[in-house]
N, C-alpha and C positions, 0 to 999 in steps of 0.2 A: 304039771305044766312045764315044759319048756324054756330054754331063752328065747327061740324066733316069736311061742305063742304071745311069750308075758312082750315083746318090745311091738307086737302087733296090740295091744292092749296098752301099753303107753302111746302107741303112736295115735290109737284113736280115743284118747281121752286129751290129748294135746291138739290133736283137728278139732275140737273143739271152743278152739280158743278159749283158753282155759284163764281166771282171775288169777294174776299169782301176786303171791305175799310172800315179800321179799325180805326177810330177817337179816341180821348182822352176819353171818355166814361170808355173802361175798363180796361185802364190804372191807370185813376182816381178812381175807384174801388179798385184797388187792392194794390192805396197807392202812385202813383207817383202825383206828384203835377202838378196841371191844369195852365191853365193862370193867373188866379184870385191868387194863392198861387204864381206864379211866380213875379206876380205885388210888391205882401207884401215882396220878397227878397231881390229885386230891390230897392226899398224902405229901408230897412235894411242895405242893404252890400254894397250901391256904394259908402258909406262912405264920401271922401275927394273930391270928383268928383264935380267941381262947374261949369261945363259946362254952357254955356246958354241952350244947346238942354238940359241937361238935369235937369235947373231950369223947363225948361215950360213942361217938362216930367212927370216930379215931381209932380209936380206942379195938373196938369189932372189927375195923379193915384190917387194923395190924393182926389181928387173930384168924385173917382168912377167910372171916366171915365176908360174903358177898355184897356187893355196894347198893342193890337193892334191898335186901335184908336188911339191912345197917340201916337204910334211909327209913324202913317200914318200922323198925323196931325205935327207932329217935327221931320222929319228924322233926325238919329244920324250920327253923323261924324266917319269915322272909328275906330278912337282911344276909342269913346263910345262905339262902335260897338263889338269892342273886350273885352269891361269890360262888355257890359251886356251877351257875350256869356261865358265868364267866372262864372260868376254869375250866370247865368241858367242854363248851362251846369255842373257848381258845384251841385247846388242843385239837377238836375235829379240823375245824378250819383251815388248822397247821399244815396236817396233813391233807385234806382235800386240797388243800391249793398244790402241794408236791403232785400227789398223784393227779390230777390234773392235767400239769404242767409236762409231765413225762408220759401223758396217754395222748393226747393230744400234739405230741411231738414223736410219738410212733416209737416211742421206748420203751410203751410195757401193755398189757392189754387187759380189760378191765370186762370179767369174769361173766357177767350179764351182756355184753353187747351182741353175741352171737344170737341168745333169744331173742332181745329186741330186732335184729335184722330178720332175723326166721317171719318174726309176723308184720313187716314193716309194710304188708298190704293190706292189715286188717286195724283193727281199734283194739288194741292191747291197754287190759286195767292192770293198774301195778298198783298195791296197798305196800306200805311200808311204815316202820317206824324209826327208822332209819334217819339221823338228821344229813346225813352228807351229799353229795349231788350228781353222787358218778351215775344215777340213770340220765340225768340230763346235760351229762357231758356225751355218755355214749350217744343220745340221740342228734346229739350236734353232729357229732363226726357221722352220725348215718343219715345225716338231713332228714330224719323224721322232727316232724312235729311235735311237739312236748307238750299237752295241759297240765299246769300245776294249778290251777284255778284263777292264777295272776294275769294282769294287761298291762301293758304300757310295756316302754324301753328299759330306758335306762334304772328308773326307779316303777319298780311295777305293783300296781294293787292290787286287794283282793277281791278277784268278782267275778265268781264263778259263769252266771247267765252268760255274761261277755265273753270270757273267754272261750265257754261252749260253741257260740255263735262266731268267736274267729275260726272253728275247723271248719264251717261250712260255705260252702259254694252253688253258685247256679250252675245244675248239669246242663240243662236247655230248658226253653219256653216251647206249651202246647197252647192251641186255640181250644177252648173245652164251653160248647154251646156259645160262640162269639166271644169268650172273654180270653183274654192272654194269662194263661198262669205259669209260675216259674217251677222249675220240680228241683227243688234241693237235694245234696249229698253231702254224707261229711266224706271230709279226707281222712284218709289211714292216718290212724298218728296213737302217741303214748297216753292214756288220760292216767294222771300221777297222784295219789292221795297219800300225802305225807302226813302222817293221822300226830306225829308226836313232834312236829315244826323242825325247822330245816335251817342251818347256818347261814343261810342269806335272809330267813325271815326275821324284820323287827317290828315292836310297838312302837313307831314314831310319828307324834303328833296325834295322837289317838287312832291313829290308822294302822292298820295289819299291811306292811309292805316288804317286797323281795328289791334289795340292795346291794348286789355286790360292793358299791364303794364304800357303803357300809361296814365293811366288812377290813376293808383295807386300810380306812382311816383309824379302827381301832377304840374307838371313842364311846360306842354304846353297845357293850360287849352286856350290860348287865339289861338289854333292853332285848335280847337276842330273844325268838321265842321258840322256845325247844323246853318240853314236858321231861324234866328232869326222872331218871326210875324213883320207883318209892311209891307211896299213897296217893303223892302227886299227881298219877298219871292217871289215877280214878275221879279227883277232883280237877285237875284243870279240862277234863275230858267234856266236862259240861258246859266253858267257856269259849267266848269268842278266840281263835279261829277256830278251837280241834272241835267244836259240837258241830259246825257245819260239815268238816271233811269227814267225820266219821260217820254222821249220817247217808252221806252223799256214797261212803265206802258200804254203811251197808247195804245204799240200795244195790250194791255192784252185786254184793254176795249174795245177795237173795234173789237178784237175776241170774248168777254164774248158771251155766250147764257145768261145769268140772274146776277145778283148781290145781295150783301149782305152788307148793309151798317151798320157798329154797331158804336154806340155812335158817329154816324159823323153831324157835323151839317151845311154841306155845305158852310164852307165860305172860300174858297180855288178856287178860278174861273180860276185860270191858271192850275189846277189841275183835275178838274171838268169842262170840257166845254165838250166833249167827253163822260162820264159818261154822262150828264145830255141828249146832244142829243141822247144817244143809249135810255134813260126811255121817251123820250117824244118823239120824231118823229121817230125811230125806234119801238117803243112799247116794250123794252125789258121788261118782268118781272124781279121785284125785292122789297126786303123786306129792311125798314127803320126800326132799332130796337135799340131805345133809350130810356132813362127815360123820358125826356121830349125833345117835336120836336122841332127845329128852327122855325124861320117864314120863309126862304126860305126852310125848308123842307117839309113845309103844302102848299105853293106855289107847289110847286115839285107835292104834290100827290094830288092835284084839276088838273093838265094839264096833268097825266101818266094815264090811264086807267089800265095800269097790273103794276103799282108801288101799293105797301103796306105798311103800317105805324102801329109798336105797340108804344106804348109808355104807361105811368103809367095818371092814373087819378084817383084823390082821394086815396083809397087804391086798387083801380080794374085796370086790364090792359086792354086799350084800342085798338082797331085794328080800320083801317082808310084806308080808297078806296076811289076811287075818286066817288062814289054813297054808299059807305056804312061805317058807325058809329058802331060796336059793342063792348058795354062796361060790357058786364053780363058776365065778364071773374074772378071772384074771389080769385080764390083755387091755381094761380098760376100766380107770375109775370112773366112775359113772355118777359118783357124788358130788364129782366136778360139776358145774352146770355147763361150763363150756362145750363137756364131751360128752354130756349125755346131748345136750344138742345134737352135737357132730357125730355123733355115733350110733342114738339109737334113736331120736323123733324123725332122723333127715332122712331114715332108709324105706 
């Protein structure tokens, strides 16, 4: 096979408006700090914290061992539990509010907004675990409509029905046997499942609410709700909010016709078991586009016949099928999400 066959084989698994599962990839791109930068915080700011969970915490990060590992191997007590979401939750913040403030002032450009425009005439589902908020910054500046599940202004709740029923509108009224009926449509817009909670989500007053001022006042950073890595994310998966959104994500994926996984590295199995059955015993088509693959995501594309993988090698972009190897791709990284946009869905 070809380059022109394989980018006519991506362009029609992407006509099909494809689920995509947005991992730390172009996040990390565009300046929010990854696990490894989360680990060095931890490490810095838990200060006075002489825990035992988290001597032998400590302990493993300084050794390189991974911040998930660490958390899996010494689960923290909740009183830990809230200093390290304070602590990571601080630090995303930090930075989303920079990058932000600099994408939004047309000083830097934030790596997903090219897709989000490509489909800004269809209903685009974006799954993330991601807590930062550059998808719904990009959809501001492209005036697409954003579901996160939330209503209201300034302080917004959680409710999903409602907020479903703001993308929709009356196209016209017909007469149908003497009676007037309305025929509804939704509008194009982003519907956003942020399965592991999000910097502006808090628990306040018993309520699941998005608060930017929240945010800026500073004052209930330990009330923040974002599924720390670790065991955590298997047990808080069952509670209110993430049991709702991950449900709601999987009806997405069991509906998907194709997928788009960008910068995801598959290690989220409470998240991914559904995904994984639709690319392998379903046969859905779908594209892995990362700089470099996991090992369960090169597992993934030896058992998917219509999965695809680009990722970087050396300084050339590589594509990967479960029968085919093509690396004489030069002139464009393609594991950019940006340029595989602009380069090979748009032709």
């Amino acid at each position: 096979m070809d380059k022109d066959s394989i980018y006519k084989t991506f362009q029609e698994i992407c006509r099909q408006v494809p689920i995509v599962i947005l991992g730390s990839g172009p996040s990390c791109a565009a300046g929010i700090p990854g696990i490894e930068a989360l680990a060095k915080q931890l490490l810095q700011k838990m200060g006075n914290n002489i825990s035992d969970e988290w001597r032998e915490i400590s302990d493993d990060l300084c050794k390189n061992v991974d911040l998930e590992t660490a958390l899996n191997k010494t689960p923290p007590d909740e009183k830990l539990i809230k200093e390290i979401i304070r602590i990571v939750g601080g630090c995303i913040s930090e930075k989303d509010r920079e990058v932000r403030d600099r994408y939004l002032n047309g000083q830097m450009k934030i790596p997903v907004e090219q897709l989000i425009n490509y489909y800004r005439s269809e209903i685009l589902t974006i799954i993330t675990p991601n807590y930062d908020c550059l998808v719904e910054y990009c959809c501001d500046e492209l005036k697409i409509h954003c579901n996160t599940g939330f209503v209201g202004y300034f302080r917004k709740t959680l409710d999903f029905e409602k907020a479903e029923r703001e993308a929709e509108y009356v196209d016209k009224t017909v007469i149908v046997k003497g009676k007037r009926r309305r025929i509804e449509k939704t509008t194009p817009h982003v519907k956003l499942f942020k399965v592991h909670g999000s910097i502006d989500w808090y628990d306040f007053n018993n309520s699941t609410v998005s608060d930017i001022f929240l945010i800026e006042s500073g004052k209930y950073e330990d009330k923040r709700l974002i599924i720390i890595p670790g065991y955590r994310k298997y047990s808080d998966a069952f509670h209110k909010p993430y049991r709702e959104l991950i449900q709601k994500a999987d009806d997405s994926l069991r509906s998907g016709r194709s997928f788009l996984m960008i910068g995801y590295g598959f290690n989220d199995d409470h998240l991914q078991e559904i995904l994984v059955k639709r690319l392998k015993e379903d046969e859905k088509p779908g594209i892995i586009i990362t700089k470099e693959l996991s090992e369960k995501a090169k597992e993934l594309l030896s058992d998917c016949p219509k999965l695809w993988g680009i990722s970087q090698k050396n300084s050339s972009t590589v594509i990967r099928n479960k029968d085919i190897e093509y690396d004489k791709i030069s002139d464009i990284e393609l594991w950019r999400i940006d340029e595989f946009r602009s380069g090979c869905i748009s032709g």
